[in-house]
VOGU-3710 file (C-alpha; in Angstrom, 3 decimals, decimal comma):
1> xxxxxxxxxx> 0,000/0,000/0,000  1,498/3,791/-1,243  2,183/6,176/1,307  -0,509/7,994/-0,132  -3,071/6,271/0,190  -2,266/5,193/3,956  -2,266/9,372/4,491  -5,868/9,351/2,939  -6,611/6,377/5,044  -5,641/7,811/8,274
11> xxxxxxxxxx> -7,040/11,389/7,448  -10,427/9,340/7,154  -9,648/7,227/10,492  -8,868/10,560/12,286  -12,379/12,219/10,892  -14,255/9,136/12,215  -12,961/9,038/15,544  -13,031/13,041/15,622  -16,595/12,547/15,192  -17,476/9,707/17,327
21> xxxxxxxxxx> -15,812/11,412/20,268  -17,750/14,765/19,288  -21,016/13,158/18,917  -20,578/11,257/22,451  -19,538/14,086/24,173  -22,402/16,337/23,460  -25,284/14,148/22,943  -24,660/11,709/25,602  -22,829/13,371/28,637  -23,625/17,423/27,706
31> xxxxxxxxxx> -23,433/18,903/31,228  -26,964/20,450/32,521  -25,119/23,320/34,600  -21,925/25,119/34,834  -18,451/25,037/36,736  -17,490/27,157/39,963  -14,339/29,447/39,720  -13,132/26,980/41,718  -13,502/23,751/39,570  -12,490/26,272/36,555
41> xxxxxxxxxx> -9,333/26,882/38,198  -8,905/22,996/39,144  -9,354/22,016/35,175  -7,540/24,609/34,205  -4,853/23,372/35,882  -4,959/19,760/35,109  -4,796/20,928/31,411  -1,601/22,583/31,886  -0,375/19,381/33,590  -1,803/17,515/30,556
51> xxxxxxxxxx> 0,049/19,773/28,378  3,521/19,968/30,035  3,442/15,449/30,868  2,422/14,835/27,298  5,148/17,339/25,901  7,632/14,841/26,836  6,174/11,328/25,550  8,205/8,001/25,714  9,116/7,010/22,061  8,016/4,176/20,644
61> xxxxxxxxxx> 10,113/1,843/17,850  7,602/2,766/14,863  7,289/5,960/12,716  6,547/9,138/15,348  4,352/7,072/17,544  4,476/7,895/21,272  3,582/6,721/25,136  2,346/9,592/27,122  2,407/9,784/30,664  -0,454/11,720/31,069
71> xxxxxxxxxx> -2,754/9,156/32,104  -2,511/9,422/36,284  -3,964/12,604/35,294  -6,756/11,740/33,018  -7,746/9,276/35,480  -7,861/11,793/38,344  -9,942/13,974/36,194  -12,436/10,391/35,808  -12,788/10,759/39,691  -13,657/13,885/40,034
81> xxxxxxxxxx> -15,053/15,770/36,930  -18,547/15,358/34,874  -17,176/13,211/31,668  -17,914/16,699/30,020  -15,692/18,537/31,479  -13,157/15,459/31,856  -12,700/14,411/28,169  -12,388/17,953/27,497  -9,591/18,995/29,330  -7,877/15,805/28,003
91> xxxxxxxxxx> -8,644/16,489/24,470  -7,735/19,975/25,219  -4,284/19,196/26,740  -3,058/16,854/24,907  -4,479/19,214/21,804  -1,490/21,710/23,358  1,138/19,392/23,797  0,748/17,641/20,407  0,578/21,500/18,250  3,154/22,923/20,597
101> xxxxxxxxxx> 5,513/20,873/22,187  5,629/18,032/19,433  4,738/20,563/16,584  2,827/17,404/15,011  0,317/17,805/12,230  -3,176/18,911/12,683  -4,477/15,632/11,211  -2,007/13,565/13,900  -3,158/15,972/16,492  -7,119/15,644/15,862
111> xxxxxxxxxx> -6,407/11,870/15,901  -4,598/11,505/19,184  -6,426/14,391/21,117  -10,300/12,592/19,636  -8,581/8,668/20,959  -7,073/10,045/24,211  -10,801/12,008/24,718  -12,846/8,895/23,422  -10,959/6,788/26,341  -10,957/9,425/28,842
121> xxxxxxxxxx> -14,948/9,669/27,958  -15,395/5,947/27,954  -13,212/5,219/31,463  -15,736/8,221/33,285  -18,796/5,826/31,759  -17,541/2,743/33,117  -16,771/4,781/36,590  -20,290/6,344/36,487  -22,312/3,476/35,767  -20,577/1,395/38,822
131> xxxxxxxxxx> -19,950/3,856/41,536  -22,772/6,111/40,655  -21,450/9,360/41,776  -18,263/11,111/41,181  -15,750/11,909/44,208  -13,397/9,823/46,181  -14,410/7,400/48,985  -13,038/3,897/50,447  -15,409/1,514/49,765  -15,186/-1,369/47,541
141> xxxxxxxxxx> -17,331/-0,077/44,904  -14,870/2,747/44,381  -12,034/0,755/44,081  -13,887/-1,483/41,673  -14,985/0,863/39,652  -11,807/2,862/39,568  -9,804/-0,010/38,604  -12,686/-1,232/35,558  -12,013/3,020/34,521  -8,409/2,655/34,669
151> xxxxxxxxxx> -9,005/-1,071/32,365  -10,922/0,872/29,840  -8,760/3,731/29,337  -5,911/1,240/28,681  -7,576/-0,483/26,548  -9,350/1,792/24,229  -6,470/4,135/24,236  -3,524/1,606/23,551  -6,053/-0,169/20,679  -6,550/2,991/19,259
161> xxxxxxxxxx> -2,856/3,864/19,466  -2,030/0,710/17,284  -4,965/1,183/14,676  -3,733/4,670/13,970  -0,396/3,348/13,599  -1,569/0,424/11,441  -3,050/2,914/9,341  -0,479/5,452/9,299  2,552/2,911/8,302  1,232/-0,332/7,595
171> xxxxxxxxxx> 1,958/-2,380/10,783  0,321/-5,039/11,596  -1,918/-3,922/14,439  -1,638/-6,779/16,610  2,290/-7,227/16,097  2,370/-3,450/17,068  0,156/-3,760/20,251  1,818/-6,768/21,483  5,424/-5,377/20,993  4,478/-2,045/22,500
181> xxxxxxxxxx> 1,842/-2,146/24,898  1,340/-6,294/26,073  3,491/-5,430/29,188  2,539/-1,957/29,451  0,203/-2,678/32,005  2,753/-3,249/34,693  3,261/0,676/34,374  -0,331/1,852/34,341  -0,752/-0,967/37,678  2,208/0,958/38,984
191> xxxxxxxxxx> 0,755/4,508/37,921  -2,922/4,175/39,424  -2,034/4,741/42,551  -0,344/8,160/41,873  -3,794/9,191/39,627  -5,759/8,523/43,069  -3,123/10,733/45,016  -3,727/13,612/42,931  -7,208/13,090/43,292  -7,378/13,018/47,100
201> xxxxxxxxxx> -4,677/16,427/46,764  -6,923/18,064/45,051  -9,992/17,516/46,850  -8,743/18,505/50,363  -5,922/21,599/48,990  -6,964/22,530/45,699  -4,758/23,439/43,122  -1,495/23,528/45,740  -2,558/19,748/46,279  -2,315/19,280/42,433
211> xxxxxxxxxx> 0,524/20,547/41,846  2,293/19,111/44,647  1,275/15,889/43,603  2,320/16,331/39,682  5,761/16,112/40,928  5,733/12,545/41,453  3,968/11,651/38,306  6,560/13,388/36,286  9,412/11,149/38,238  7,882/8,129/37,108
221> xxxxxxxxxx> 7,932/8,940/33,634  11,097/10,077/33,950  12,486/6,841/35,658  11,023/4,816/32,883  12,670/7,461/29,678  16,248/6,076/31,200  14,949/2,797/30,812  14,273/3,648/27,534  17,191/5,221/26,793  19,542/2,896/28,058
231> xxxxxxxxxx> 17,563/-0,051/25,960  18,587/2,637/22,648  22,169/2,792/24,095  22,056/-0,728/23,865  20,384/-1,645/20,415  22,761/1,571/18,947  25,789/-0,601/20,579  24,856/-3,757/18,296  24,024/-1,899/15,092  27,782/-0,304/15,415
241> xxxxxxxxxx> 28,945/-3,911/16,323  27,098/-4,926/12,596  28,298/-2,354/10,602  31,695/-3,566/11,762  30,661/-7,490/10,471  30,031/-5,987/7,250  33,178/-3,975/6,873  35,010/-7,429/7,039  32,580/-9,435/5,234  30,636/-7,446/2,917
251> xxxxxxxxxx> 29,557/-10,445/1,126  26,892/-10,935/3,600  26,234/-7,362/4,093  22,403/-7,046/5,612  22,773/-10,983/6,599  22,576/-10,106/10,286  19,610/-7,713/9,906  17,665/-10,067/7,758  18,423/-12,810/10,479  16,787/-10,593/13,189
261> xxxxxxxxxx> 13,982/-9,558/11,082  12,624/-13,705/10,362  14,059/-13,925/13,831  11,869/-11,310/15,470  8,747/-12,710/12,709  9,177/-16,112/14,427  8,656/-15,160/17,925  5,889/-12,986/17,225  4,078/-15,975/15,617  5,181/-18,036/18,982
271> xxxxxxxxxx> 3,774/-15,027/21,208  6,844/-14,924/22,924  6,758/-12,130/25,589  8,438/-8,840/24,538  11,249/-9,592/26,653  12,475/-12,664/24,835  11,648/-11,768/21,470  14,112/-8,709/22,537  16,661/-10,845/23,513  16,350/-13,055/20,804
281> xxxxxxxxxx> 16,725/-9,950/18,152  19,724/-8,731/20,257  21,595/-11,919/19,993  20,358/-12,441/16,185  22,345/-8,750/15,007  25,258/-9,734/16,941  25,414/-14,159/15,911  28,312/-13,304/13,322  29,947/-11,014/15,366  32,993/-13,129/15,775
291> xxxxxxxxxx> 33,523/-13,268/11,785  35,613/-10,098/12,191  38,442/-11,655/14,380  41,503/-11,533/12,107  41,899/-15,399/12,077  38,726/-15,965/9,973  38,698/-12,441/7,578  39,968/-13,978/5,012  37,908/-17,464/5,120  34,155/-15,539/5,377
301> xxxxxxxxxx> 35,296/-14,416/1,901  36,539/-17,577/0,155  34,172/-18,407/-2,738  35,774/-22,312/-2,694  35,361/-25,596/-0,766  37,095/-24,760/2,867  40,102/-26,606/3,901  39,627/-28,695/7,220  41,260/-25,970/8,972  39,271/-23,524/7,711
311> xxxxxxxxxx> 35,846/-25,117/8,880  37,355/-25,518/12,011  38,045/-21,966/12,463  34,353/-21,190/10,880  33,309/-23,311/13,846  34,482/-21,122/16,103  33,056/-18,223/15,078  30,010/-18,544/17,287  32,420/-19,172/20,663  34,144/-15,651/19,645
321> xxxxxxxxxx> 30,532/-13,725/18,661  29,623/-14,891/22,364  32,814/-13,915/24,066  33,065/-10,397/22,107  28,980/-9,707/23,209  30,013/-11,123/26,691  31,820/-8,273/26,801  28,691/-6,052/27,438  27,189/-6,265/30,429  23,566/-6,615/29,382
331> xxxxxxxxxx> 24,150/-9,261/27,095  25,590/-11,498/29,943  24,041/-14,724/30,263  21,030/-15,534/28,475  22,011/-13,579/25,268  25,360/-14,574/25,656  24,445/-18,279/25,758  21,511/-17,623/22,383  24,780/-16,924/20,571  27,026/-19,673/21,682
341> xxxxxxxxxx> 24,884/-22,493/20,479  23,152/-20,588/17,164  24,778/-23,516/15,379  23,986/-26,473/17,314  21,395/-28,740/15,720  18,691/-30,268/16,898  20,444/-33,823/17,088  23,065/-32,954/18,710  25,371/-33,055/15,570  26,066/-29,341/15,868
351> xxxxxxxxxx> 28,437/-27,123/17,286  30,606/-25,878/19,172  29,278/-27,917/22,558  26,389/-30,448/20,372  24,178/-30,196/22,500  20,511/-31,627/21,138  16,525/-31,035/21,512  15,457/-28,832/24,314  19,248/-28,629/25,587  19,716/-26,280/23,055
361> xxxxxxxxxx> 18,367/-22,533/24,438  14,805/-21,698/22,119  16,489/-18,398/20,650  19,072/-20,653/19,228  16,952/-23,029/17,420  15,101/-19,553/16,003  18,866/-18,243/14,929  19,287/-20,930/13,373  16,299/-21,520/11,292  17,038/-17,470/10,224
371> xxxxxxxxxx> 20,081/-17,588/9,355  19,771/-20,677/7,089  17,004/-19,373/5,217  18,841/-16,247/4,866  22,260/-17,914/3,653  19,895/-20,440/1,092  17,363/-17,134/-0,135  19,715/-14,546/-0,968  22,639/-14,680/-3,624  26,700/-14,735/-2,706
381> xxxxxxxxxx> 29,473/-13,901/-4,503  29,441/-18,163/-5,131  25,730/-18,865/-6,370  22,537/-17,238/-7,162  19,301/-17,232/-4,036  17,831/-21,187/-4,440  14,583/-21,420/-5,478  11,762/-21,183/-2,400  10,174/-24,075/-3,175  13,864/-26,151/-2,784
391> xxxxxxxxxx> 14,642/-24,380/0,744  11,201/-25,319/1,934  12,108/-28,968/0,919  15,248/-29,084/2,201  14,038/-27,383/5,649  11,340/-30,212/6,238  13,952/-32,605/5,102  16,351/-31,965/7,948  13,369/-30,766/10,312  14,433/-33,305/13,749
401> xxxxxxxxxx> 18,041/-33,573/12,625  19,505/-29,908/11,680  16,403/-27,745/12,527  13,284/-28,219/15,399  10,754/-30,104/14,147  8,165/-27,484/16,121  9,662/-24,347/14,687  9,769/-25,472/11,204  6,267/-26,060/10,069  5,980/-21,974/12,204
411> xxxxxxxxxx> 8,478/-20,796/10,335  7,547/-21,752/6,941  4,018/-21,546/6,747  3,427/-18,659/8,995  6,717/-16,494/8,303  7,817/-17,571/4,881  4,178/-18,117/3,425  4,506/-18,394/-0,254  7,168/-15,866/-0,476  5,629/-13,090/0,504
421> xxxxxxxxxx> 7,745/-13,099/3,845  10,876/-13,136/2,492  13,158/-10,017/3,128  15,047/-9,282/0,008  18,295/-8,044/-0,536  18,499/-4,161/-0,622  19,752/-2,165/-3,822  22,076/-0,496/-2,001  24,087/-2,979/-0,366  27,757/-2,372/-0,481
431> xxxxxxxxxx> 29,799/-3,086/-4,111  31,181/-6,459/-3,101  27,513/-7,592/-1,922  25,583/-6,486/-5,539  28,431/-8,427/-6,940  27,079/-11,431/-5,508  24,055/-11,116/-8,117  26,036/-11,208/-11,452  27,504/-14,488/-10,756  29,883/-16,354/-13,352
441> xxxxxxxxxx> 28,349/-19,261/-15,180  30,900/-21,761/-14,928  30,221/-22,484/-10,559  27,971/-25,131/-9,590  26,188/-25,073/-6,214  25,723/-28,159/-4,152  23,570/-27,277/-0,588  22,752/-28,049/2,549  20,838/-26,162/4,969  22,606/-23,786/6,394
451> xxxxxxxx> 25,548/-23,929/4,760  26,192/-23,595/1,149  29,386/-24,945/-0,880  30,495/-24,814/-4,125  33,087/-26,807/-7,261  34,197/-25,027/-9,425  33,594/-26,517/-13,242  36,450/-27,274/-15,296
//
């Protein structure tokens, strides 16, 4: 799908919604009398609070997508505002941070200011219809009916997050929603409590209760940015460390980030938890890393059938890729050991300890699976890609001997399809690696999975 027409897409996503939350707001909940000075002052405030917390979102891995933190205060405003007069001053707010702080477009801004109002309208519903009256109290049906608010706001407002996205760039909703916001609850669980603080500050100081309050809110979201830096630090750290692979073997240039990519594909079609499918891509960018130890520069390259020494020092490669990404700290352990045995096969035949079946940790058995498809799809300076329909064969072939026989049938019918899920090699790879296309006519290609050697014809 163009560009364009996901821009026309999304401009008609972002008129629906506008209008849904418009038509909600002031033919279901229109309020039959006015605010105090008093509560005036209050929303005022929690706008500018809206404003000034959603100014400085967490980023998300996707186009300009973005977490706010604004939430503890939408859900104070649930507590003790009319939904009137609640999902305005979060459309409002958020209105101000989007225009001013993120200087986003007014078709991005009417989209995420009508979602976060739509959830802020459909979380004071929910606490309405249960409680029955706004304000704070300590009975059961408060807390029950604060936490089913809280539930709906998440829901509606990370669902709507991922269906603008899905329309904006083309992700796949679901993939998007689990990778971003599956876990996310664990914050909001963490960040209810602070929305009832503010709540009970403002209803016994006012404004000075607010705003002592907001403090705290802003500390959490700033706790969890270092998080996210740190995690960038990190996944900046292995794209240098791959850029360095293909400096020494350019051959394979883009092999490592194809390898993550069906890596990354597999786990998603597992539903492994965010945490493992990140550990998982981690280790898949940095398998090869080893290939740039002096020892083996010259053997990555060699277009002929390897010497005995030469396999043996290809067989270390994975042993050095560990030890180099042992190096930093946060791949210690578990994506440490995902490296080590990315080459040992499933009946114990591999290396470098042959270990077999479930001995062998899951993220290797996915590594490997990747990076075989990879080597066998996409052409070297040796031989052309092999045709689909041959890998497939030769993956169910050695499915319970090279590959697992669970992850196989996954991998190809669910990642691989009929071709449509294979990542192909970009235009711009590096001289050396668009060389690998025009290949001479007079080399043969024998295979195996994973592994792919070659006789020259005389």
């Amino acid at each position: 799908m163009s560009e364009e027409i996901r821009s026309r897409g999304f401009e008609v996503l972002t008129l629906v919604l506008f209008l849904t939350f418009a038509a909600i707001i002031l033919v279901g909940f229109a309020p039959t009398e006015g605010l105090s000075l008093r509560s005036l002052l209050g929303l005022a405030v929690f706008v500018a609070l809206t404003a000034l917390a959603e100014s400085f979102p967490l980023k998300v891995p996707l186009g300009n997508a973005f977490i706010g933190v604004s939430g503890t205060i939408y859900w104070a405003l649930v507590v003790l505002f009319h939904p009137f007069w609640a999902a305005s001053a979060a459309f409002l707010g958020f209105s101000i941070a989007d225009l001013f702080g993120r200087r986003s477009s007014p078709t991005k801004v009417l989209f995420n200011a009508s979602q976060v109002g739509l959830s802020t309208i459909l979380a004071s519903f929910v606490f309405l219809a249960i409680k029955g009256s706004l304000g704070l109290d300590a009975s059961v049906t408060f807390f029950a009916a604060f936490a089913a608010a809280v539930l709906i706001y998440w829901l509606s407002n990370t669902w709507l997050v991922a269906i603008g996205v899905g329309a904006l760039y083309g992700e796949n909703i679901t993939n998007f929603w689990n990778r971003n916001f599956r876990w996310y609850w664990i914050y909001e669980l963490t960040s209810a409590p602070i929305a009832l603080a503010i709540a009970f500050a403002y209803s016994r100081l006012d404004v000075v209760g607010l705003l002592l309050l907001a403090l705290p809110a802003l500390m959490v979201r700033l706790a969890y940015s270092q998080y996210l830096n740190l995690k960038k630090t990190y996944s900046e750290t292995v794209r240098t460390m791959v850029k360095i692979i293909e400096m020494h073997d350019p051959y394979t240039a883009g092999h490592s980030d194809r390898v993550a990519i069906y890596s990354r594909r597999l786990c998603e079609e597992m539903r492994l938890s965010p945490r493992s499918l990140e550990k998982i891509e981690l280790a898949a960018f940095l398998h090869d890393l080893g290939k740039i130890h002096l020892d083996l520069a010259g053997v990555v390259r060699k277009a002929g059938k390897l010497t005995d020494e030469e396999r043996r020092l290809i067989r270390l490669h994975p042993v050095m890729s560990a030890d180099l990404a042992n190096q930093v700290s946060y791949f210690k352990g578990e994506i440490e050991a995902i490296i080590r045995h990315h080459h040992e096969n499933w009946d114990g035949s591999g290396y470098p300890h042959g270990l077999r079946g479930t001995a062998i940790p899951l993220g290797s058995r996915i590594i490997l699976i990747a990076d075989a498809f990879d080597a066998m799809t996409t052409s070297r300076v040796y031989r052309n890609a092999l045709d689909l329909e041959l890998v497939k064969d030769e993956f169910r072939k050695f499915a319970g001997i090279q590959f697992d026989p669970n992850l196989v049938p996954i991998f190809l019918d669910s990642v691989v399809r009929d071709g449509e899920g294979i990542v192909r090699q970009p235009v711009d790879e590096p001289l050396e690696g668009q060389r690998a296309r025009v290949m001479s006519p007079d080399v043969r290609v024998r295979h195996m999975p994973g592994r792919v050697t070659t006789t020259n014809a005389t």
